[in-house]
C-alpha positions as CSV (number, residue, x, y, z in Angstrom):
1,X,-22.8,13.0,15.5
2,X,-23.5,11.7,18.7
3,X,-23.4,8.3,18.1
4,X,-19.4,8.2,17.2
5,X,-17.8,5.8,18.7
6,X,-14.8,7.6,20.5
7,X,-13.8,11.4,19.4
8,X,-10.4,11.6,20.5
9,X,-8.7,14.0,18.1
10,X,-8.7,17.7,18.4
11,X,-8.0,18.9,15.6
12,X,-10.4,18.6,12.6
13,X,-10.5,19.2,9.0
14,X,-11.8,22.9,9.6
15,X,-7.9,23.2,12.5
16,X,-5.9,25.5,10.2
17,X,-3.4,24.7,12.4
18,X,-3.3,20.9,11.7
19,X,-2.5,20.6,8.0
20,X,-1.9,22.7,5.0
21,X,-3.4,25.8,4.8
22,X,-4.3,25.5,1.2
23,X,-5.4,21.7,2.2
24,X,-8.7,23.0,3.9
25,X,-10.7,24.3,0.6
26,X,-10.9,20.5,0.1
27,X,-12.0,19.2,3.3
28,X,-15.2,17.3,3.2
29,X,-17.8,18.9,5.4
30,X,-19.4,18.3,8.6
31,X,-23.1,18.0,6.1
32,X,-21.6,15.5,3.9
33,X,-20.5,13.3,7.3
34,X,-23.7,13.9,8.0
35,X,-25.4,13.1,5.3
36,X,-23.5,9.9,5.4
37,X,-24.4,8.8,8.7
38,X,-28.0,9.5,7.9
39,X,-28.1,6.9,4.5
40,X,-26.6,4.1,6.4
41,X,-29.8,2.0,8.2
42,X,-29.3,2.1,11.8
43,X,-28.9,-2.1,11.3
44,X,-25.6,-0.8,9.1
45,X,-24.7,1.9,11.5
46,X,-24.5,-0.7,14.5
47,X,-22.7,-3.1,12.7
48,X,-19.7,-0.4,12.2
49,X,-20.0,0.5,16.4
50,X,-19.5,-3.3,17.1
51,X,-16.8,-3.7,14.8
52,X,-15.2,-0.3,16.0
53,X,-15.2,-1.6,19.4
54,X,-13.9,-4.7,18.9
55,X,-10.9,-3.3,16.4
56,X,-10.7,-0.6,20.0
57,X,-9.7,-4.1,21.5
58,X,-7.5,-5.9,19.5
59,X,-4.9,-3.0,18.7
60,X,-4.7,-2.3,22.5
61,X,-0.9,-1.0,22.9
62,X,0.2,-2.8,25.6
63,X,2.2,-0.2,27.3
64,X,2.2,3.2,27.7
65,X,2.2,4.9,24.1
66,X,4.4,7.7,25.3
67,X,7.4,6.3,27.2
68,X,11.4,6.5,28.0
69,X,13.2,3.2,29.0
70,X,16.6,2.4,30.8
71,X,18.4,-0.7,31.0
72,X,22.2,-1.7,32.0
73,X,23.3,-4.6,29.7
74,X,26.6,-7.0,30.3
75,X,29.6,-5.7,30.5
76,X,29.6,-2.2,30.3
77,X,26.7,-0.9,28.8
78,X,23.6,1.4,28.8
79,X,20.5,2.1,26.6
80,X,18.1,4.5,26.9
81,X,15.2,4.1,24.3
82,X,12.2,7.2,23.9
83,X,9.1,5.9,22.3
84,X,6.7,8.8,21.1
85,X,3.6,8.5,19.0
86,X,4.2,9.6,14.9
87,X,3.3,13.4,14.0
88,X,0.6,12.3,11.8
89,X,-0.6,9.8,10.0
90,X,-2.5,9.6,6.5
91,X,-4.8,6.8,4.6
92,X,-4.3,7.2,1.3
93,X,-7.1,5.7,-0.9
94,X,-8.0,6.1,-4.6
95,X,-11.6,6.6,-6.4
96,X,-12.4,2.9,-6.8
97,X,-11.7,2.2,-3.2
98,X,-15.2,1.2,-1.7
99,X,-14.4,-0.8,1.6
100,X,-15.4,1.1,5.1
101,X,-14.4,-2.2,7.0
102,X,-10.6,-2.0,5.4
103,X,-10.8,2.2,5.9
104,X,-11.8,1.6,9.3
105,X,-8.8,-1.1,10.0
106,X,-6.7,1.4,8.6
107,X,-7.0,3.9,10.8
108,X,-7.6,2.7,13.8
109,X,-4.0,1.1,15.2
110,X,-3.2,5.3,14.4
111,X,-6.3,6.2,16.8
112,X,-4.6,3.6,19.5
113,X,-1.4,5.1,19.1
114,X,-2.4,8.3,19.9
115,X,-1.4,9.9,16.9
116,X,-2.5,13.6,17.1
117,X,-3.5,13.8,13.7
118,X,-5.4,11.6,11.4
119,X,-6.9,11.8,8.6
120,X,-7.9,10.2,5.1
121,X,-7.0,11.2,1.6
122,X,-9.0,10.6,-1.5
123,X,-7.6,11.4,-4.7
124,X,-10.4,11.7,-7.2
125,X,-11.9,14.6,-7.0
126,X,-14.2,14.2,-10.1
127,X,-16.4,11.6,-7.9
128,X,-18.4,11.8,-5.0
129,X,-17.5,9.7,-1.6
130,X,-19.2,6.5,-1.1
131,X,-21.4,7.3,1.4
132,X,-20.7,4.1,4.0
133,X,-16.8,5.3,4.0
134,X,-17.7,8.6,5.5
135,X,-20.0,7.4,7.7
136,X,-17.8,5.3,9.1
137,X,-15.2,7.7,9.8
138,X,-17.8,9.8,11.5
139,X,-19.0,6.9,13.4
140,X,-15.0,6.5,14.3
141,X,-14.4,10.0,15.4
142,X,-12.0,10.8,12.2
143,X,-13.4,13.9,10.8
144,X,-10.8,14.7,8.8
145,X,-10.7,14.2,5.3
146,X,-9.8,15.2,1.8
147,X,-10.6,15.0,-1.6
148,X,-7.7,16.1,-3.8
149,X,-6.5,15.5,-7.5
150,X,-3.0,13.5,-7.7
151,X,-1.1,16.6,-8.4
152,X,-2.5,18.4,-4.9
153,X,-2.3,15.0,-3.5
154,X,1.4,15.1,-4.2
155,X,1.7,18.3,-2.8
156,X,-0.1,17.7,0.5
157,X,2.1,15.2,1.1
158,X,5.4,16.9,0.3
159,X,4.0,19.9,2.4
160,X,3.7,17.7,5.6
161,X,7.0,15.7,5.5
162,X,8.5,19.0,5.2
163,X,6.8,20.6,8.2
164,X,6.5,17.2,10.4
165,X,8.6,14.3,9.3
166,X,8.7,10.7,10.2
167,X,4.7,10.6,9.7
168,X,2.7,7.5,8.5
169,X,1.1,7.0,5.4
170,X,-1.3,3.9,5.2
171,X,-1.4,3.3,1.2
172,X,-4.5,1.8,-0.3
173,X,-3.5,3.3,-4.2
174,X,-0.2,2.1,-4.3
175,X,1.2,5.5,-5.3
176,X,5.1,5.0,-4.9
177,X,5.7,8.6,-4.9
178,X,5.0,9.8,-1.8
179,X,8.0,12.8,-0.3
180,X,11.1,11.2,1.7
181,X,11.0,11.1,5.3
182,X,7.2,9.7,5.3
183,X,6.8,6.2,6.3
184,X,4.8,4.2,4.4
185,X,2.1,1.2,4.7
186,X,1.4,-0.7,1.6
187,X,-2.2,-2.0,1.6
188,X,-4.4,-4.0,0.1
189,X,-7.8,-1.9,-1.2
190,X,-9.4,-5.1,-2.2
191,X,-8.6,-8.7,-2.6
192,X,-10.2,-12.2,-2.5
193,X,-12.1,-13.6,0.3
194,X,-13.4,-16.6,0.7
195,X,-16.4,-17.9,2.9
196,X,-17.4,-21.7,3.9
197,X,-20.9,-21.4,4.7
198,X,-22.5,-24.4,6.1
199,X,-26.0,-23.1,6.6
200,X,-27.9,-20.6,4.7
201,X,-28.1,-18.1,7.4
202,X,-24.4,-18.5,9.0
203,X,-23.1,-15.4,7.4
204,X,-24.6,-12.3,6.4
205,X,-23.3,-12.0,3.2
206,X,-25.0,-8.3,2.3
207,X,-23.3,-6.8,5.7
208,X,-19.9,-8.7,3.8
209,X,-20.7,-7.0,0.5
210,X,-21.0,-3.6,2.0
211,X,-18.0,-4.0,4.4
212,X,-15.8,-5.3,1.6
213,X,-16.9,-4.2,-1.5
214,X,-14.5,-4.1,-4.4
215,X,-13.6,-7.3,-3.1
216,X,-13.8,-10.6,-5.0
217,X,-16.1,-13.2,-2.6
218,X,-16.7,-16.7,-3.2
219,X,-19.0,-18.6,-1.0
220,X,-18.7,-22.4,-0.6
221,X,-21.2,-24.5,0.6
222,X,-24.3,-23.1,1.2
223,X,-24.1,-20.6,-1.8
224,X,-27.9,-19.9,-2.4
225,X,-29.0,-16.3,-2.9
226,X,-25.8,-14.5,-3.3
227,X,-25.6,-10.9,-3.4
228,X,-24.5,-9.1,-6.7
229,X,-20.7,-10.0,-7.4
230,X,-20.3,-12.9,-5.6
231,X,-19.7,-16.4,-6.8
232,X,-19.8,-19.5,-5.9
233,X,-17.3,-22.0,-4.8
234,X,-17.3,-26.2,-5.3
235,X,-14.9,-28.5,-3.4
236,X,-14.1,-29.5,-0.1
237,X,-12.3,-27.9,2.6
238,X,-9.1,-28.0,2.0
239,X,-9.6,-27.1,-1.4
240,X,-11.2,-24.4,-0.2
241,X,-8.2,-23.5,1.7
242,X,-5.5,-23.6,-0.7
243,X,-7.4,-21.2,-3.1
244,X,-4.5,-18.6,-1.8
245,X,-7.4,-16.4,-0.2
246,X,-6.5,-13.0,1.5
247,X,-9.1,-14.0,4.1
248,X,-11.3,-16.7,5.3
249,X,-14.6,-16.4,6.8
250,X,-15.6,-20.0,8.6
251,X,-17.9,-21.7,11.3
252,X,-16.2,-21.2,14.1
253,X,-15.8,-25.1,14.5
254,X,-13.5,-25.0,11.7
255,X,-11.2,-21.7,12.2
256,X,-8.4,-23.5,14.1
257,X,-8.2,-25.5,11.0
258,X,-8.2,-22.6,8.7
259,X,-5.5,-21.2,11.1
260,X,-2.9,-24.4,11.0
261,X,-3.7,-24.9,7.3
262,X,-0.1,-24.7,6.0
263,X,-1.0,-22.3,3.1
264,X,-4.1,-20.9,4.5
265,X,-4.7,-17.4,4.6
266,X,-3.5,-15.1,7.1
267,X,-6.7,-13.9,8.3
268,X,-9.2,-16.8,9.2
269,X,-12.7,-14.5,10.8
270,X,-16.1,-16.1,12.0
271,X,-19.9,-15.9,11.8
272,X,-20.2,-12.4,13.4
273,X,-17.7,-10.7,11.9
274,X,-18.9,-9.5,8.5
275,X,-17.9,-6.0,9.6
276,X,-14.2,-6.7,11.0
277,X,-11.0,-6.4,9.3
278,X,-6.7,-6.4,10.4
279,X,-4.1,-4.7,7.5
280,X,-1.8,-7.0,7.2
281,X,1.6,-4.9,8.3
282,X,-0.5,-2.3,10.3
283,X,-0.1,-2.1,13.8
284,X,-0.3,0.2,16.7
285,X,3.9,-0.2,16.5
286,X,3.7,1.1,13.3
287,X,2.3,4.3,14.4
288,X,5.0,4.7,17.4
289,X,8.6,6.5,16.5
290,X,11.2,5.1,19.3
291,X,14.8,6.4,19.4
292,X,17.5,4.6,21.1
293,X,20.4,6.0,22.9
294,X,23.3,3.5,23.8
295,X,26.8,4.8,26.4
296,X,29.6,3.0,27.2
297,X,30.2,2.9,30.8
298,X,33.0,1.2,32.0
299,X,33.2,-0.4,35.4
300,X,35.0,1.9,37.4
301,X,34.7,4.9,35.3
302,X,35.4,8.1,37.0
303,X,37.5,6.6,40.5
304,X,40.5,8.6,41.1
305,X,39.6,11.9,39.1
């Protein structure tokens, strides 16, 4: 579609070249990314852009993704280090896994890393994708994606860490049985999240429900008119905080308290961010292979011959 935020991968679901052969019989189609896109509101799809863009931002590499370092170190020695991006890397989700914002955070720290080929795995075949998770791929500019059974799951995944090792799997299903040589991500498909809501109107809790559903969300406070599946919360703050949340959304008055909370959660997010999420252990590093090299080079070494 036009609108997607930033293609950058070449090769697609339909590049025979790019993964199994047998793998492409169960490639979603462009029509069902398109379909997707087109039963998201246009409110919806511009909450994904913004949140694309800033998750663009905040997994910014630093440095050059493809580089080669050398350094002398005291007394006599030398490293060379080669830092390359992975071969490919995979996000592994199951049937029940619902959340585009979580999807989206998955995938792109790969995108930033320049990793040639991405691309998302669903294993359950026997139900159709949630329309706001392909959508937001599309909007992303990862095309690529499956729906397999766990056995052809299995498969796929043996099949690439034979032909390109040391790839990435982000893993949303908690599989455990993924082929050696494959590094792997555990994830978190859903959790609990919690939301202090001082006004009525501080959050908008039906972009939250859409961008994290399957998870469990208690709003605090101001908990009038709650969407379906959420609940609401009684205390005071820092009851609030010690509930052992995965994430906290708050008024942005109170996030540096969220943040020094001593057994707060790890992820403290403000009015505005409905749409945004971070992986917890899922970086841009994650998706870079670097090999080091270390000599021995005396002082001296080589006078007289």
């Amino acid at each position: 579609m036009t609108d997607a935020f930033m293609p950058l991968f070449p090769a697609s679901a339909a590049d025979a070249s790019a993964w199994p052969q047998w793998a492409l019989d169960d490639a979603v189609d462009d029509e069902a990314f398109a379909a997707a896109h087109d039963a998201l509101t246009p409110q919806e799809r511009a909450g994904i852009k913004q949140t694309l863009a800033r998750m663009f931002a905040v997994h910014e590499p630093g440095a050059p993704v493809r580089r080669r370092l050398t350094a002398g170190f005291d007394p006599d020695l030398v490293g060379a280090a080669l830092s390359v991006p992975r071969p490919f890397a995979v996000v592994a989700i199951g049937a029940d896994f619902a959340s585009p914002a979580r999807l989206l955070a998955a995938c792109l720290p790969a995108m930033r890393a320049r990793v040639e080929r991405v691309a998302v795995v669903r294993v359950g075949k026997k139900t159709p994708w949630p329309a706001p998770l392909l959508a937001a791929l599309e909007l992303g500019g990862v095309e690529t994606a499956f729906s397999f059974s766990s056995g052809q799951a299995a498969r796929f995944f043996s099949d690439l860490a034979r032909s390109a090792p040391q790839g990435v799997v982000v893993d949303f299903i908690a599989a455990g049985h993924y082929a050696a040589g494959l590094t792997v991500l555990p994830a978190a498909p859903c959790g609990e999240i919690g939301v202090w809501r001082t006004a009525a109107r501080m959050f908008d809790l039906e972009a939250l429900a859409m961008a994290q559903a399957g998870a469990r969300v208690t709003v605090w406070g101001k908990a009038g008119g709650l969407p379906p599946g959420m609940v609401a919360g009684e205390g005071d703050f820092a009851a609030f905080l010690s509930r052992g949340y995965e994430a906290v959304f708050v008024p942005q008055g109170k996030a540096l308290a969220a943040l020094d909370a001593e057994n707060g959660p790890d992820l403290v997010l403000g009015p505005g961010m409905e749409w945004f999420w971070a992986c917890r252990g899922v970086s841009t590093a994650d998706f870079m292979r670097t090999k080091n090299a270390y000599l021995a080079c005396p002082q001296g070494a080589g006078r007289g011959r």
